[in-house]
C-alpha positions as a Python dict, from the first residue, in 0.01 Angstrom:
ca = {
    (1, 'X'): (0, 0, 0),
    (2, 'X'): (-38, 235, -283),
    (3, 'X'): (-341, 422, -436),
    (4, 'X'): (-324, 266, -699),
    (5, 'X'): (-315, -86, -556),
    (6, 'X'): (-558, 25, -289),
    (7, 'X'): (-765, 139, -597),
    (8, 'X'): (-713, -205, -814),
    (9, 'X'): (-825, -450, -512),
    (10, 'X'): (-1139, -191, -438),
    (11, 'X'): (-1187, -241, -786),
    (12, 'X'): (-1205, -672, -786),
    (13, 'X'): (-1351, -714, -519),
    (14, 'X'): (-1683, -451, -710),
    (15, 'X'): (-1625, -698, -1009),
    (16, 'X'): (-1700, -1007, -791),
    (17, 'X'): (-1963, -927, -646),
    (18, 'X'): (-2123, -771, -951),
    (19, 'X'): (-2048, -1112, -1098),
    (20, 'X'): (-2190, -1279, -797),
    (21, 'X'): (-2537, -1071, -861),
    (22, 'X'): (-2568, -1124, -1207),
    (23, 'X'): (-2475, -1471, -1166),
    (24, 'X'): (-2787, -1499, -944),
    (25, 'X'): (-3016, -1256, -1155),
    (26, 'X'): (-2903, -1500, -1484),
    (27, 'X'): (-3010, -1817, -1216),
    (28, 'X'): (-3383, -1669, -1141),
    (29, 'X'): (-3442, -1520, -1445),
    (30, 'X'): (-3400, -1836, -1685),
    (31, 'X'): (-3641, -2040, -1432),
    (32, 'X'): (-3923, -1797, -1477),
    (33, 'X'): (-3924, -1852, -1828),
    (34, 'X'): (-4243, -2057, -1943),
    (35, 'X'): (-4241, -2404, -2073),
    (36, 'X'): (-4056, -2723, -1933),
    (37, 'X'): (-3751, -2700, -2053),
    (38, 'X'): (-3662, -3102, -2015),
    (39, 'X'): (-3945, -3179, -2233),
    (40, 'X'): (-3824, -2895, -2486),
    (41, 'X'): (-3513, -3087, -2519),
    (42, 'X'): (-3604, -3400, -2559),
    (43, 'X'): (-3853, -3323, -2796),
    (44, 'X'): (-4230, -3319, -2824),
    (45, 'X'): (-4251, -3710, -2900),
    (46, 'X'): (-4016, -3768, -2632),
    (47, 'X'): (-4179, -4069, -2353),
    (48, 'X'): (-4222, -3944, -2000),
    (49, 'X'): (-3915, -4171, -1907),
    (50, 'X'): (-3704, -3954, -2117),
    (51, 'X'): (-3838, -3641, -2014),
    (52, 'X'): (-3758, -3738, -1633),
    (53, 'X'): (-3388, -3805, -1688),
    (54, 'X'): (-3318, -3476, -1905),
    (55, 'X'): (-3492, -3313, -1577),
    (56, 'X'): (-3226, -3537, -1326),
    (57, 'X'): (-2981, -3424, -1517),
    (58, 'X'): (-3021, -3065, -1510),
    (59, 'X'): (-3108, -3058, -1170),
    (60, 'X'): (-3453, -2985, -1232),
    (61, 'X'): (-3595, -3204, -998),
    (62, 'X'): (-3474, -3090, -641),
    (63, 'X'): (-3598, -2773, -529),
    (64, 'X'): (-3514, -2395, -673),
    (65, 'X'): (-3298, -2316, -331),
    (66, 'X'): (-3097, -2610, -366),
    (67, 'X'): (-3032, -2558, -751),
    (68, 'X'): (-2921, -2249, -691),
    (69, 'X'): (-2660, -2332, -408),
    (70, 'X'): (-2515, -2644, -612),
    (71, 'X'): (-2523, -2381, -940),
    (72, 'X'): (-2285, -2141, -716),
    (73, 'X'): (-2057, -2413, -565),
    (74, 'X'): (-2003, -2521, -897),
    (75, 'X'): (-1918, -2151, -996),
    (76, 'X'): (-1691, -2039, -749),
    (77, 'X'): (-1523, -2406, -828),
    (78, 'X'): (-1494, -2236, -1183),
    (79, 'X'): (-1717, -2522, -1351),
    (80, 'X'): (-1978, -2419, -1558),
    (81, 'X'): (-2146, -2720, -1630),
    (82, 'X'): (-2236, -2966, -1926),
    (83, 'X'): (-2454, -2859, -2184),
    (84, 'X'): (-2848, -3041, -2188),
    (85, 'X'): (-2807, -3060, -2580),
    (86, 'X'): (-2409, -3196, -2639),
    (87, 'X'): (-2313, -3282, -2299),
    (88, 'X'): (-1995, -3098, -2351),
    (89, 'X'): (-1838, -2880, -2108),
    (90, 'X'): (-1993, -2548, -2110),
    (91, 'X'): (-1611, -2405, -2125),
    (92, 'X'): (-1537, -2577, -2437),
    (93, 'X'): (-1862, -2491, -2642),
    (94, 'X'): (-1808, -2131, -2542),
    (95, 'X'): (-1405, -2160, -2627),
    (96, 'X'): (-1479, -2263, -2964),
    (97, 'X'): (-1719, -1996, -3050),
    (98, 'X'): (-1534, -1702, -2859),
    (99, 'X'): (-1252, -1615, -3077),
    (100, 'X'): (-1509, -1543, -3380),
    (101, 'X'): (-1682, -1326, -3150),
    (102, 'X'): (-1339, -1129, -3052),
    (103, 'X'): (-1252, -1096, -3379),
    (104, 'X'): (-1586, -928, -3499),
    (105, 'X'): (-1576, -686, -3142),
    (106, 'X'): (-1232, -590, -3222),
    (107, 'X'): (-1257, -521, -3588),
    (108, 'X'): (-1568, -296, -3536),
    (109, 'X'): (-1377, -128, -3272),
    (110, 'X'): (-1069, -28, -3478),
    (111, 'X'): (-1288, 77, -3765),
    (112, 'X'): (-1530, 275, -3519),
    (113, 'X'): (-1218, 477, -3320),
    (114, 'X'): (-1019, 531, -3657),
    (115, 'X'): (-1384, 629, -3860),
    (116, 'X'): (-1513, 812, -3531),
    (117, 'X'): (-1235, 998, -3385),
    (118, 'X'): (-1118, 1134, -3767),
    (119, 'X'): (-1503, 1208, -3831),
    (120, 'X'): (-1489, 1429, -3493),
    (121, 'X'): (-1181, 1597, -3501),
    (122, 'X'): (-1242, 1747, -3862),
    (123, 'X'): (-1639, 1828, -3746),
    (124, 'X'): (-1486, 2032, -3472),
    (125, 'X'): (-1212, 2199, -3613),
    (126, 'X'): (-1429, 2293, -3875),
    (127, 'X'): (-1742, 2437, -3696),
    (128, 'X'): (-2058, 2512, -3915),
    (129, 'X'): (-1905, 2381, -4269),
    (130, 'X'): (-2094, 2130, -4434),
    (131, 'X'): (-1866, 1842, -4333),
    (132, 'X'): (-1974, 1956, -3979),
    (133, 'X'): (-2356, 1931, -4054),
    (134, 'X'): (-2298, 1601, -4263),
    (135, 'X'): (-2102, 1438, -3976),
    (136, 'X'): (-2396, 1568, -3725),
    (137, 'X'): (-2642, 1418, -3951),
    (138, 'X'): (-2499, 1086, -4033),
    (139, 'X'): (-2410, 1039, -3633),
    (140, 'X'): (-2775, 1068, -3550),
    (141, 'X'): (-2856, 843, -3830),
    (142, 'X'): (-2595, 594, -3680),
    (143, 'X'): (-2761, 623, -3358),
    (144, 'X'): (-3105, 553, -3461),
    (145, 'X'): (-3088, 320, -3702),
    (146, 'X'): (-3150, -81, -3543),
    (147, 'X'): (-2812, -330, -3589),
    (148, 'X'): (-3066, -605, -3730),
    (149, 'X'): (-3233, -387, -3979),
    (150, 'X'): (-2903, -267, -4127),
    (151, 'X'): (-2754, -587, -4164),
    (152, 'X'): (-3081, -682, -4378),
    (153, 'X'): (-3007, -409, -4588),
    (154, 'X'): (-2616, -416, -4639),
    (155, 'X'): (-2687, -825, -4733),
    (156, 'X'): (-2965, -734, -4994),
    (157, 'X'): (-2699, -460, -5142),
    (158, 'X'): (-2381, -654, -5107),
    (159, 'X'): (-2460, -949, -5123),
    (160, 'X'): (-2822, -1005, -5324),
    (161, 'X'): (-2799, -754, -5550),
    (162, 'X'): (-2408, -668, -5604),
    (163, 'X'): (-2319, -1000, -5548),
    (164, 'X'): (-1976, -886, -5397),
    (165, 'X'): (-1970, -1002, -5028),
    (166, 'X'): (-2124, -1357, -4845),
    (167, 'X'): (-2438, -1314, -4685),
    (168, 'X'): (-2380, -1554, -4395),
    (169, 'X'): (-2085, -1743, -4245),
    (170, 'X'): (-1756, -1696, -4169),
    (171, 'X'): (-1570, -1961, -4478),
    (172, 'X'): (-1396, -1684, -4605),
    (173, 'X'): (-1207, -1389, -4539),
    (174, 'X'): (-1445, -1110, -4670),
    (175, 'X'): (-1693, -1266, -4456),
    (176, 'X'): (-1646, -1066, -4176),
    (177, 'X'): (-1685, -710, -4365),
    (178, 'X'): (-2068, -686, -4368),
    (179, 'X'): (-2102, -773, -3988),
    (180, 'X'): (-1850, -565, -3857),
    (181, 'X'): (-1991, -227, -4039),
    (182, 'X'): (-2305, -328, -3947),
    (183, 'X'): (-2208, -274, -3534),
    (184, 'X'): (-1972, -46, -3628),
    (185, 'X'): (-2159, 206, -3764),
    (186, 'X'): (-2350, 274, -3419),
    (187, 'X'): (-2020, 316, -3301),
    (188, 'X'): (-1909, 535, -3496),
    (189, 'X'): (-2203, 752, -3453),
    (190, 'X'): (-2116, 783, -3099),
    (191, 'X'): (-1689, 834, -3071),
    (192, 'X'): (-1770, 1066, -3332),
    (193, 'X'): (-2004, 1279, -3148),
    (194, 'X'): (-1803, 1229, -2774),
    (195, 'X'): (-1502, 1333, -2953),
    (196, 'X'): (-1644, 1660, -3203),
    (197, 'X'): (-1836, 1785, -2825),
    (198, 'X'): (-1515, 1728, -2623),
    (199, 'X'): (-1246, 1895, -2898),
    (200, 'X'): (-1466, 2178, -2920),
    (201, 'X'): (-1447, 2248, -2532),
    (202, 'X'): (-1086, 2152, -2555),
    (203, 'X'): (-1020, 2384, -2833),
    (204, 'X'): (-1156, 2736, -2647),
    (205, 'X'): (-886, 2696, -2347),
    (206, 'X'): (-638, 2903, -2285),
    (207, 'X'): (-324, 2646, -2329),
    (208, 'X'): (-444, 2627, -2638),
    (209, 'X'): (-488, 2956, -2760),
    (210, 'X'): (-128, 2983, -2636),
    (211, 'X'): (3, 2709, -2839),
    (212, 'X'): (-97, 2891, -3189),
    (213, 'X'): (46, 3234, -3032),
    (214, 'X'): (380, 3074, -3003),
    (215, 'X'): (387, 2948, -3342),
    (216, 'X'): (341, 2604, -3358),
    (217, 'X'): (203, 2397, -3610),
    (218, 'X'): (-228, 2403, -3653),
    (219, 'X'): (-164, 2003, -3705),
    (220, 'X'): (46, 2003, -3395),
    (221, 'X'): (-182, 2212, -3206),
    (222, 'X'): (-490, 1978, -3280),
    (223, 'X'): (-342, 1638, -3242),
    (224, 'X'): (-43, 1710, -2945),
    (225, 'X'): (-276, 1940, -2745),
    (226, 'X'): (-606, 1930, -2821),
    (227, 'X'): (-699, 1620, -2863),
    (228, 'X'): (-443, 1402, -2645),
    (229, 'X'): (-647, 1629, -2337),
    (230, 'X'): (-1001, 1526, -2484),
    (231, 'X'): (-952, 1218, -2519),
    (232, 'X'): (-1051, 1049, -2191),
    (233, 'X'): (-1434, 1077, -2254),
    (234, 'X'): (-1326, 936, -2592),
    (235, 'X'): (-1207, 661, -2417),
    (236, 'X'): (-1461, 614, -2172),
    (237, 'X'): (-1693, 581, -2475),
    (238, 'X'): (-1471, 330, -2700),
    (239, 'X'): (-1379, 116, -2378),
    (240, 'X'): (-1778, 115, -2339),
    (241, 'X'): (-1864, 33, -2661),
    (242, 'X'): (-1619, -266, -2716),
    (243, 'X'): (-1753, -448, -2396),
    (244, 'X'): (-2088, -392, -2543),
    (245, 'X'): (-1994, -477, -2904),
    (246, 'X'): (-1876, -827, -2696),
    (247, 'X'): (-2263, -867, -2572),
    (248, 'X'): (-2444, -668, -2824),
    (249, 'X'): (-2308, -879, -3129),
    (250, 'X'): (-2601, -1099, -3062),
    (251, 'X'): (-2851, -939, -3299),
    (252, 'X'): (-2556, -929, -3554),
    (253, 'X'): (-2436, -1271, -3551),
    (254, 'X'): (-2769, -1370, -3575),
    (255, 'X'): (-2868, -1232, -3902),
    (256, 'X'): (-2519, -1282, -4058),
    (257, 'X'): (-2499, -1665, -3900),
    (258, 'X'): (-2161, -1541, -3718),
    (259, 'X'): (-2078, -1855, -3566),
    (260, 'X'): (-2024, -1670, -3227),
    (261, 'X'): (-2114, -1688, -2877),
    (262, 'X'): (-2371, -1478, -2932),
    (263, 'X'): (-2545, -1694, -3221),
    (264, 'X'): (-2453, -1994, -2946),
    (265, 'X'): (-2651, -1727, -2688),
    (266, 'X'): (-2984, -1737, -2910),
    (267, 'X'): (-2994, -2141, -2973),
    (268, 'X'): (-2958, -2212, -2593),
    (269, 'X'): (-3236, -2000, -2523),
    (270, 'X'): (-3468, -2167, -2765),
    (271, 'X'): (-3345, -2466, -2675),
    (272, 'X'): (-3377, -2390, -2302),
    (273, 'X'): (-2948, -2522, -2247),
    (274, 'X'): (-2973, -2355, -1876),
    (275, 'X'): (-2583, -2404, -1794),
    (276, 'X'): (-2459, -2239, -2152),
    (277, 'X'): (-2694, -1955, -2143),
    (278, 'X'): (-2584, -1931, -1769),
    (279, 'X'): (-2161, -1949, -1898),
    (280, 'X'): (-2213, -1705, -2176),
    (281, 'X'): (-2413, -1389, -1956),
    (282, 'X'): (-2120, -1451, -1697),
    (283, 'X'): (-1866, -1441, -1911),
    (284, 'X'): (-1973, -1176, -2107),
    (285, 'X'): (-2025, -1002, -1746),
    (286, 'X'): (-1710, -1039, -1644),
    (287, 'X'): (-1487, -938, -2038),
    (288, 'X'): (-1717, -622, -1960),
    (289, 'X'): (-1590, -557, -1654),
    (290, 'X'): (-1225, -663, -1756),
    (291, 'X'): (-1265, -350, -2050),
    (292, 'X'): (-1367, -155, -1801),
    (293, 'X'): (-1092, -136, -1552),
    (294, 'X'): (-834, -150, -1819),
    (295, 'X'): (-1002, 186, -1982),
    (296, 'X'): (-961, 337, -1586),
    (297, 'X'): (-584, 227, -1570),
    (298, 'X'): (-517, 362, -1928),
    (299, 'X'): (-655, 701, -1801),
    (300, 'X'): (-374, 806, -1587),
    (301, 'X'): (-124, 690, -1895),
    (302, 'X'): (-352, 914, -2122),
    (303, 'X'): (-361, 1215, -1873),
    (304, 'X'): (-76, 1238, -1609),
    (305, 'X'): (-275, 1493, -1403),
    (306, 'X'): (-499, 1171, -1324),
    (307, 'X'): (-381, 963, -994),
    (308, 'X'): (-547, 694, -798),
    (309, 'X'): (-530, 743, -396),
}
């Protein structure tokens, strides 16, 4: 068996049983909530008659151990259950609604690496100028600033007062500019800064002081060199962001009405849908770890002197 291999299955077997605890964190969690969440469904004028076969239904009425065993067996059997307000499969709710959510994570990825890594390279390869400072500035700005209070403002601007983009939805195409610069932009702030800190320590070794004695190109020192060798905490950082962009689109699709997994995320919990809220966490769990151990095999592509064993 190979390192790598050896590596992979060390690898899935971590991801299961990190999906195994958060499977059972998700379980505990949602029970502690307050509030019955049979009589939230079926409404406060609901009769008591109701109220008891909403509760059958979700399992509510046998005790918390056995719940949680029959919530498991249905798991491992990959069946996420039926959801308390549509009865639909949890699969298919979360099916519909995924692709939207994809589409949003990977946009705001592209424009954060392209955005990011450009803002970065130029920062460090231009130390101390005023684009440096700028790009400094702005990142910390990115950093700080909350997702949901820069949507509010990019709708007022776009779409209140400029009337150029939709406020909410997805019906047309330009629908999905506001939302994706609004995660992007945090983003940003960070490939930015991973890749201006790592260029700079890339840029003061002695291969590369080398390269420009030999004659080659400044462009072809920076880009062949330089930052092909810093960009695995570049990477790390982008891989880390896109899993989160994946989870942390909540807030996003939220105030943009995104119809996403994450707006989905946000009515179950009001609405106290156990078995979706239960499908989404796990499945956003486990396209995290997915992002995450594709980022680790693209390493050793990225840097040869990398090698699992």
């Amino acid at each position: 068996m190979s390192g790598f291999t050896r590596y992979l299955i060390q690898r899935l077997v971590a991801a299961l049983l990190t999906l195994i605890g958060v499977a059972t964190i998700v379980f505990f969690l949602l029970r502690l909530l307050p509030g019955d969440p049979a009589r939230i469904i079926a409404g406060l004028l609901a009769s008591e008659e109701e109220i008891q076969r909403i509760r059958v239904q979700l399992g509510l009425d046998k005790p918390l151990w056995m719940q949680y065993i029959i919530f498991m067996g249905r798991l491992i059997g990959g069946d996420l259950g039926l959801s308390a307000r549509t009865s639909q499969p949890v699969l298919v709710e979360v099916a519909a609604r995924l692709p939207n959510t994809l589409k949003l994570a990977v946009v705001s990825t592209i424009l954060a690496t392209v955005v990011g890594v450009s803002a970065g390279v130029i920062a460090a390869t231009r130390r101390y100028s005023l684009f440096d400072y700028i790009a400094s500035f702005g990142s910390l700005i990115g950093i700080s600033m909350p997702v949901y209070w820069l949507g509010l403002l990019l709708i007022i601007l776009f779409a209140v007062k400029l009337h150029w983009l939709p406020a909410a939805g997805a019906e047309k195409p330009t629908s999905i500019i506001l939302p994706s610069l609004t995660l992007a932009l945090f983003s940003v702030a960070l490939v930015a800064r991973m890749t201006r800190a790592s260029m700079l320590e890339v840029l003061n070794q002695d291969y590369i002081r080398t390269a420009r004695a030999k004659g080659l190109k400044e462009r072809t020192v920076i880009f062949r060199h330089a930052l092909q060798n810093a960009f695995i905490p570049v990477l790390t950082v982008i891989g880390l962001q896109f899993g989160a962009l994946l989870g942390g689109a909540v807030l996003t699709e939220s105030v943009f009405g995104w119809p996403g997994i994450g707006l989905l995320l946000v009515d179950s919990i009001f609405a106290r849908d156990y078995p979706v809220v239960q499908g989404i966490v796990l499945i956003f769990s486990a396209m995290f770890i997915l992002v995450n151990l594709i980022v680790d095999i693209l390493y050793a592509y990225i840097d040869p002197r990398i090698r699992y064993g």
